[in-house]
C-alpha positions as CSV (number, residue, x, y, z in Angstrom):
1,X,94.3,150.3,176.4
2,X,97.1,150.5,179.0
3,X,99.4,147.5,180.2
4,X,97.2,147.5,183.5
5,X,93.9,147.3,181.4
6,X,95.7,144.5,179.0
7,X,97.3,142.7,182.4
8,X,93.6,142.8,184.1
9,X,92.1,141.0,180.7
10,X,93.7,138.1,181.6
11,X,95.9,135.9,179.4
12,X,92.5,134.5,177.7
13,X,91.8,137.8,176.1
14,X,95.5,138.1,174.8
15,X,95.0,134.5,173.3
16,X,91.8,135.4,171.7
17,X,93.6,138.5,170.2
18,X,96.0,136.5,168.8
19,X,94.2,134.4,166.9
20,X,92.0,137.1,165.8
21,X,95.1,139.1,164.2
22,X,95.9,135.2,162.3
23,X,92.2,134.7,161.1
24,X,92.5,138.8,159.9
25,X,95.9,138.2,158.3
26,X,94.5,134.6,156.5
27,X,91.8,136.5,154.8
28,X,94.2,138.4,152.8
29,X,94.4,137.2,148.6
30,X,96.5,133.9,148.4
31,X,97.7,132.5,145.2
32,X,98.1,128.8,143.7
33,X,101.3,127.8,143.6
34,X,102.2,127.2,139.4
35,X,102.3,123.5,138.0
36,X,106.4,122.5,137.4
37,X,105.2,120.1,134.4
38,X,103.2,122.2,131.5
39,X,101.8,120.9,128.6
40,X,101.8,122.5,125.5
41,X,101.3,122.8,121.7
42,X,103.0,125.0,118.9
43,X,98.9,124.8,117.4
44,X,96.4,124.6,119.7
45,X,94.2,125.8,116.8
46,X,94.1,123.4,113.8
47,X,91.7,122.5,111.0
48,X,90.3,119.2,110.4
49,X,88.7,117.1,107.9
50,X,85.8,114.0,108.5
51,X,87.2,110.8,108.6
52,X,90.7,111.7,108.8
53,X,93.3,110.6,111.6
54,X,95.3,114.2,112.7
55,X,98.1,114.0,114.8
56,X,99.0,117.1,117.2
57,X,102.0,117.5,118.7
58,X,102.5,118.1,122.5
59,X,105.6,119.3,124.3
60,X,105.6,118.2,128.3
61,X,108.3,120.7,129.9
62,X,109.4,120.6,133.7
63,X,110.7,123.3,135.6
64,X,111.1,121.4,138.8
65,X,114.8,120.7,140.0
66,X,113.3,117.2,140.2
67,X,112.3,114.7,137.5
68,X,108.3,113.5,137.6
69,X,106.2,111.3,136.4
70,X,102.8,112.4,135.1
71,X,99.3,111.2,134.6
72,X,97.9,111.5,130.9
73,X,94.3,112.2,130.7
74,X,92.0,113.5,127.8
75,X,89.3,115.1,130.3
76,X,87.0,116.5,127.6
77,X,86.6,115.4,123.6
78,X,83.6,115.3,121.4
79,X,81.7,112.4,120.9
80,X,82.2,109.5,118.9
81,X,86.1,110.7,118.5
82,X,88.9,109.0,119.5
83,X,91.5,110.8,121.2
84,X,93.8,109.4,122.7
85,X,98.0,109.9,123.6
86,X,101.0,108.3,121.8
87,X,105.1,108.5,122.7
88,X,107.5,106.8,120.3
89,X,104.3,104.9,118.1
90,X,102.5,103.4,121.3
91,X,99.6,104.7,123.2
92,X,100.9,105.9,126.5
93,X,99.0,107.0,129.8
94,X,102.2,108.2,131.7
95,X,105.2,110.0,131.0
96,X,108.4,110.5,132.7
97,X,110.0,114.6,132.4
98,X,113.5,114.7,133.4
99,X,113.9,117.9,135.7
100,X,115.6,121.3,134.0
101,X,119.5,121.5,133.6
102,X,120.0,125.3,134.4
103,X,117.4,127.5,132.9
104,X,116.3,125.2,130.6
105,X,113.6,122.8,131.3
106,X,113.5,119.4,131.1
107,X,111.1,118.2,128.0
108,X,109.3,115.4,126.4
109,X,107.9,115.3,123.0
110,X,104.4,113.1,122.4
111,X,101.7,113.4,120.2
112,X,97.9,113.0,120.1
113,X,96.4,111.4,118.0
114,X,92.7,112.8,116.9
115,X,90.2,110.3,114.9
116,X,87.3,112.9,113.5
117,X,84.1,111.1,112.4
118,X,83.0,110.6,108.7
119,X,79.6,112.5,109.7
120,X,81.2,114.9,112.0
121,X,79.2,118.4,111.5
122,X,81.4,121.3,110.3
123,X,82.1,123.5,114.3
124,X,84.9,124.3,116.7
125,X,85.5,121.1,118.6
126,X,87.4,121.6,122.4
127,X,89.6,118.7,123.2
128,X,90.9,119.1,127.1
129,X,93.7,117.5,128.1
130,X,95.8,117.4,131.6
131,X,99.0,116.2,132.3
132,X,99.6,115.8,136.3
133,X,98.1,119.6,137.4
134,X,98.7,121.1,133.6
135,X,95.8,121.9,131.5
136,X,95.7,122.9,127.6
137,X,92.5,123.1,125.6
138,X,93.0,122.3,121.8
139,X,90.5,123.9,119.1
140,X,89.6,121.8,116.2
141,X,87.8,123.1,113.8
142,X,86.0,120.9,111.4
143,X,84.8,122.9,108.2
144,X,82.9,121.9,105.1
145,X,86.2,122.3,102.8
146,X,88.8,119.4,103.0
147,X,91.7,120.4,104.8
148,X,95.3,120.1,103.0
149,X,96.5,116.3,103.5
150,X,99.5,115.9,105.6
151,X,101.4,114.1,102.7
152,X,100.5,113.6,99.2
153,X,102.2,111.0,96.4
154,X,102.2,112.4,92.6
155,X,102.9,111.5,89.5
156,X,103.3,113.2,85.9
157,X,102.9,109.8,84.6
158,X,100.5,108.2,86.1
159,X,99.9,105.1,83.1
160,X,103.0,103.4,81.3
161,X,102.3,101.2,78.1
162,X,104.6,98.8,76.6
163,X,105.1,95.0,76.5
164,X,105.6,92.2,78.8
165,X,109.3,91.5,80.5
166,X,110.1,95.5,80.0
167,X,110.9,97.2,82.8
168,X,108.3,100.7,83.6
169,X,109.5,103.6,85.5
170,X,107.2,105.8,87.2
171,X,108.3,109.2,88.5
172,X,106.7,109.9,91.6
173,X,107.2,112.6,94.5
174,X,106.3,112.6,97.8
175,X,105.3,115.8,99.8
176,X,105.3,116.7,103.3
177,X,102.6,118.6,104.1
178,X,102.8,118.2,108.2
179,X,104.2,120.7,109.4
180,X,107.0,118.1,111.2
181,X,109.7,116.2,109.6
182,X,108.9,112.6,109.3
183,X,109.9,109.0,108.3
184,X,107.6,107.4,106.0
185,X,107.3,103.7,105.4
186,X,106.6,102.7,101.3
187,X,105.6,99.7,99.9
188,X,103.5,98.7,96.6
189,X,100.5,96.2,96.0
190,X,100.9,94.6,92.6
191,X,99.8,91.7,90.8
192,X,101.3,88.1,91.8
193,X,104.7,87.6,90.3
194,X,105.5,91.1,89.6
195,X,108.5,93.7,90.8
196,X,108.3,96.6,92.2
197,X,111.0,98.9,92.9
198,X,111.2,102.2,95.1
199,X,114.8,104.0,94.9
200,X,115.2,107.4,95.6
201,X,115.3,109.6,92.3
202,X,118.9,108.9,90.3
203,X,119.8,106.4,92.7
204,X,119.6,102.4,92.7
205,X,119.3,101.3,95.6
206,X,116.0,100.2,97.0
207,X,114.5,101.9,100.1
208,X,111.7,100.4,102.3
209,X,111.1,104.2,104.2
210,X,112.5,107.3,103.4
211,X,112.6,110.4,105.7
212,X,111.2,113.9,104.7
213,X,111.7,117.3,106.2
214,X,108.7,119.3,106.8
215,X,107.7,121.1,104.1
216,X,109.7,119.3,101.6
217,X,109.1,117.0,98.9
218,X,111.2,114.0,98.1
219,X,111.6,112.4,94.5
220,X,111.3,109.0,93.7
221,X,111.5,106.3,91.1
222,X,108.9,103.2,91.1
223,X,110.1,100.5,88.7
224,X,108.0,97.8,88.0
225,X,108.8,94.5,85.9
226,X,105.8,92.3,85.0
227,X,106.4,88.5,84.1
228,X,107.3,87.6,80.5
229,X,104.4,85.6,80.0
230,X,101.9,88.3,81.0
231,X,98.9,88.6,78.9
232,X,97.8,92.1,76.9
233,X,95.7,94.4,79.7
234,X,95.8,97.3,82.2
235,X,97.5,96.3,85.5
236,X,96.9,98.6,89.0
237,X,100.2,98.9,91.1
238,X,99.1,100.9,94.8
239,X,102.1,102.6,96.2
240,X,101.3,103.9,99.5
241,X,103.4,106.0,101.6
242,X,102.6,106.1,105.5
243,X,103.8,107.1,108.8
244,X,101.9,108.2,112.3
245,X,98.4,109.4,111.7
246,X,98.9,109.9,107.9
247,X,98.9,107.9,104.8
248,X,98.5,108.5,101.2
249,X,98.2,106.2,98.2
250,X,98.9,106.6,94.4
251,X,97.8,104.1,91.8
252,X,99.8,103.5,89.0
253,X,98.8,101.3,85.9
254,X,100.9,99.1,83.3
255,X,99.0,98.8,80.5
256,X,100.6,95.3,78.7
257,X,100.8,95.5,75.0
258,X,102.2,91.6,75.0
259,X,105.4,90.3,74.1
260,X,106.0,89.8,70.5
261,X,107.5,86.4,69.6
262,X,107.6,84.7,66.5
263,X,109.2,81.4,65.4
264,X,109.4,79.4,62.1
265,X,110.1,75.9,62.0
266,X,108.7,72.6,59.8
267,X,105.9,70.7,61.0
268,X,108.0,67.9,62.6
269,X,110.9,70.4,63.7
270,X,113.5,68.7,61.3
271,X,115.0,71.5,59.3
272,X,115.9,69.5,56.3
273,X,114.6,68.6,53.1
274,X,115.3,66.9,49.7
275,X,114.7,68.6,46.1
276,X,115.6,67.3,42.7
277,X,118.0,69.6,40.5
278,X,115.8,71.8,38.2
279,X,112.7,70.3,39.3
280,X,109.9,71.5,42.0
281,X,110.0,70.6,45.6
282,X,107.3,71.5,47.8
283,X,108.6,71.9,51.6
284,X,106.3,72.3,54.5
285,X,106.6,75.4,56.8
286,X,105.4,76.2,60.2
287,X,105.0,79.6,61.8
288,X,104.4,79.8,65.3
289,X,103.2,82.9,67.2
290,X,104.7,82.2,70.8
291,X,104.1,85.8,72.7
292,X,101.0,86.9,74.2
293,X,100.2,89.4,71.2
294,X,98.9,89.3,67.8
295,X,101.7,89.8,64.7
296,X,100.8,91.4,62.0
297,X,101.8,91.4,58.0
298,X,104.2,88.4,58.2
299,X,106.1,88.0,55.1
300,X,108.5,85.1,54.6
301,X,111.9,85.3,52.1
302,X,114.5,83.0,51.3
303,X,118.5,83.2,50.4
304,X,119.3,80.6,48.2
305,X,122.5,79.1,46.6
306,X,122.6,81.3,42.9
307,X,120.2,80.2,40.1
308,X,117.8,78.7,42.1
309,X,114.5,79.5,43.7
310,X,111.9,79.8,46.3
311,X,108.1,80.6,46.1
312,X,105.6,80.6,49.2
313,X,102.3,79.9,49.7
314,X,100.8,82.0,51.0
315,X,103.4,84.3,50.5
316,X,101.7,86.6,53.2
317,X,99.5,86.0,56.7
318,X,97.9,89.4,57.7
319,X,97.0,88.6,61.3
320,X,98.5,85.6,62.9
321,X,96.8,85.6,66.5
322,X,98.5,85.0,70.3
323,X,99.0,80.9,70.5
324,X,98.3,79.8,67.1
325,X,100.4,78.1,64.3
326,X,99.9,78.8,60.7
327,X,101.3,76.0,58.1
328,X,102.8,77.7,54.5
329,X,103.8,75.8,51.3
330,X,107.5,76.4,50.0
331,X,108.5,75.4,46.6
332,X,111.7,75.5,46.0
333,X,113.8,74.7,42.7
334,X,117.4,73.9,42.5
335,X,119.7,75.4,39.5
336,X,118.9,72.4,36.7
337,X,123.1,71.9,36.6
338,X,123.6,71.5,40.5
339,X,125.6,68.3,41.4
340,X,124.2,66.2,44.0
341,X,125.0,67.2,47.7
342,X,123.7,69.2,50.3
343,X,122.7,72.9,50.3
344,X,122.0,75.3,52.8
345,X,118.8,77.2,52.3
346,X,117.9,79.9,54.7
347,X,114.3,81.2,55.4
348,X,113.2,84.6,56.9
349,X,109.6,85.1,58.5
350,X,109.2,89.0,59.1
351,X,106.2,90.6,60.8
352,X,105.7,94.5,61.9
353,X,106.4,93.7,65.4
354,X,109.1,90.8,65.4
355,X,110.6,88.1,63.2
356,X,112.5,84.8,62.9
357,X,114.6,82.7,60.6
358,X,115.8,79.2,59.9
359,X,117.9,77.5,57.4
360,X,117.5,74.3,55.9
361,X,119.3,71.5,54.5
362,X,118.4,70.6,51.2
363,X,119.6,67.2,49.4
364,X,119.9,68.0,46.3
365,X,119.8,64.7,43.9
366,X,120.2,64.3,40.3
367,X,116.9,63.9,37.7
368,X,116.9,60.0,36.6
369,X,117.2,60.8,33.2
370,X,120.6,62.0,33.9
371,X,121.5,59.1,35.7
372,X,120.5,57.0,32.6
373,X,122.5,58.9,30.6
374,X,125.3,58.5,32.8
375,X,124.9,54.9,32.6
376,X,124.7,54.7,29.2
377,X,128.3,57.0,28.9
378,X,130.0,54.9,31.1
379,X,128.8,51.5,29.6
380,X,130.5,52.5,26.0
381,X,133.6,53.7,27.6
382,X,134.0,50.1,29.1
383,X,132.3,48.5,25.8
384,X,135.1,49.9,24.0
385,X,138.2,49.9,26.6
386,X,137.1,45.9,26.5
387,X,136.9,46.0,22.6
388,X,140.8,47.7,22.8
389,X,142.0,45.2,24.8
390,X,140.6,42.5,22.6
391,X,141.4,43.2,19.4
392,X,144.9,44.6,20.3
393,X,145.6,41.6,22.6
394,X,145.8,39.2,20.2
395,X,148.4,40.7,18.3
């Protein structure tokens, strides 16, 4: 077409060409422009087990010179599981990406947290989530073997005996299994009036959380103190170890052997007594089992002042049962030549598992026949100091 042809068109035709050439030049390929936010996970893969609580961590990075805020949303999960976003230990909807500082991008770390059903059918699972225009699709995959826990509490010693008022230390370790490092919070269920102590291993001071790295396992010691008074039995003590979207539990026993207490006294708690010299003396004896377990082969011995001596009856109790009292006979039998006065006599009560002692004060008085004699002695020495005087007075 010449210029003369193109003038005699008119400038309607040139008008219609022109928008023809924009609607030819519009129909070319066109491409979306990329997303400045993207969400995304170092595992978008991971196995799951029924009934547990997984946490997943995100990454939210912007390569915008600008900071945004972005909408959360979990557009497609499986039913009956709750899915749901958390930043810091809340459950957020929103979150704020500061913009990139060079060439690297601005980030923000949350997690989801991922609730699987008890009844939840062994399959790949999608979970789709968006932040703003970003999109990432998760695969969970539930199978019929249980899945490695994210942290696990151990012990080699899981049951410590002995009796009540001793201290028990369990060695326990705690494992990260997570994959991330993390802070877990501990604390211990026991019995009302008990101790419980959680120190990191050769350390004493307590700790109410400890942090682990991933993949590493941290030693502790758990001491626990039950009350004196405790009676014989197996106690339960739960340690528990937690942090987000994982818990484990460990249950250590005390098994309570009782406290072994034994005291010996006299019926009306007066140590003291009387006993003629050279002549039998029964004394009254009490033996008391004050601890919480039985004591067993109780003898009972004396140490005595030289020449004189001490029998029991019964001289042995077999069994003497938690709480009860058991009354024994002493005869004891001053040297026949002690003066009068007051002796100290002490008694030993020995059983297998403890043992007491108390000493008595024994009056010791002449026999009367002594006395009489001594009467009589001292009657003729004044008969005859008066009969001295009398016949040698005169003179």
């Amino acid at each position: 077409m010449d210029v003369a042809v193109a003038r005699s068109l008119g400038p309607g035709l040139r008008w219609t060409s022109a928008l023809l050439l924009l609607l030819v030049l519009g129909a070319g390929p066109t491409r979306a422009a990329a997303p400045s936010v993207v969400l995304t996970s170092d595992f978008p893969g991971m196995a799951v087990e029924p009934g547990a609580t997984q946490t997943i961590s995100l990454t939210l990075a912007n390569y915008g010179d600008a900071g945004q805020v972005v909408d959360l949303q979990v557009l497609e999960s499986p039913e009956g599981w709750d899915v749901y976003f958390r930043g810091r230990g809340t459950r957020v909807h929103q979150a704020y990406v500061p913009p990139r500082e060079e060439s690297r991008p601005g980030t923000v770390y949350l997690d989801l947290q991922v609730t699987i059903p008890r009844d939840a059918a062994p399959s790949d699972y999608p979970v789709v989530l968006a932040a703003g225009s970003s999109r990432l699709r998760l695969s969970l995959r539930v199978s019929e073997r249980a899945v490695e826990r994210p942290v696990v509490l151990t012990t080699d010693y899981p049951q410590l005996r002995g009796p009540a008022g001793a201290q028990f230390e369990f060695p326990v370790q705690l494992a990260n299994r997570s994959g991330e490092d993390q802070t877990y919070q501990l604390d211990a269920r026991a019995p009302e009036g008990w101790r419980v102590e959680i120190s990191p291993r050769f350390e004493s001071r307590q700790v109410a959380s400890i942090g682990v790295r991933a993949g590493a396992t941290q030693s502790l010691d758990v001491r626990v103190t039950p009350p004196s008074r405790v009676p014989a039995g197996e106690y339960p003590v739960l340690l528990r170890a937690s942090a987000v979207g994982s818990e484990a539990t460990l249950q250590l026993t005390t098994v309570i052997t009782g406290t072994y207490e034994l005291s010996l006294t006299t019926p009306s708690g007066r140590l003291n007594a009387e006993a003629v010299a050279g002549r039998e003396s029964p004394v009254k004896l009490r033996l008391d089992n004050t601890g919480s377990a039985d004591l067993h082969g109780i003898t009972l011995s004396a140490s005595t002042p030289i020449n004189w001596q001490m029998t029991f009856d019964p001289d042995r109790i077999d069994v003497l049962p938690a709480g009860q009292s058991r009354e024994v006979t002493a005869t004891l039998r001053p040297d026949g030549r002690a003066i009068a006065g007051d002796y100290a006599v002490t008694v030993r009560a020995m059983a297998a598992e403890a043992a007491s002692n108390a000493t008595l004060r024994v009056a010791v008085k002449t026999p009367t026949l002594w006395g009489w004699v001594g009467v009589g002695i001292v009657a003729v020495v004044v008969a005859g100091l008066f009969t001295t005087f009398r016949v040698y007075g005169r003179r």
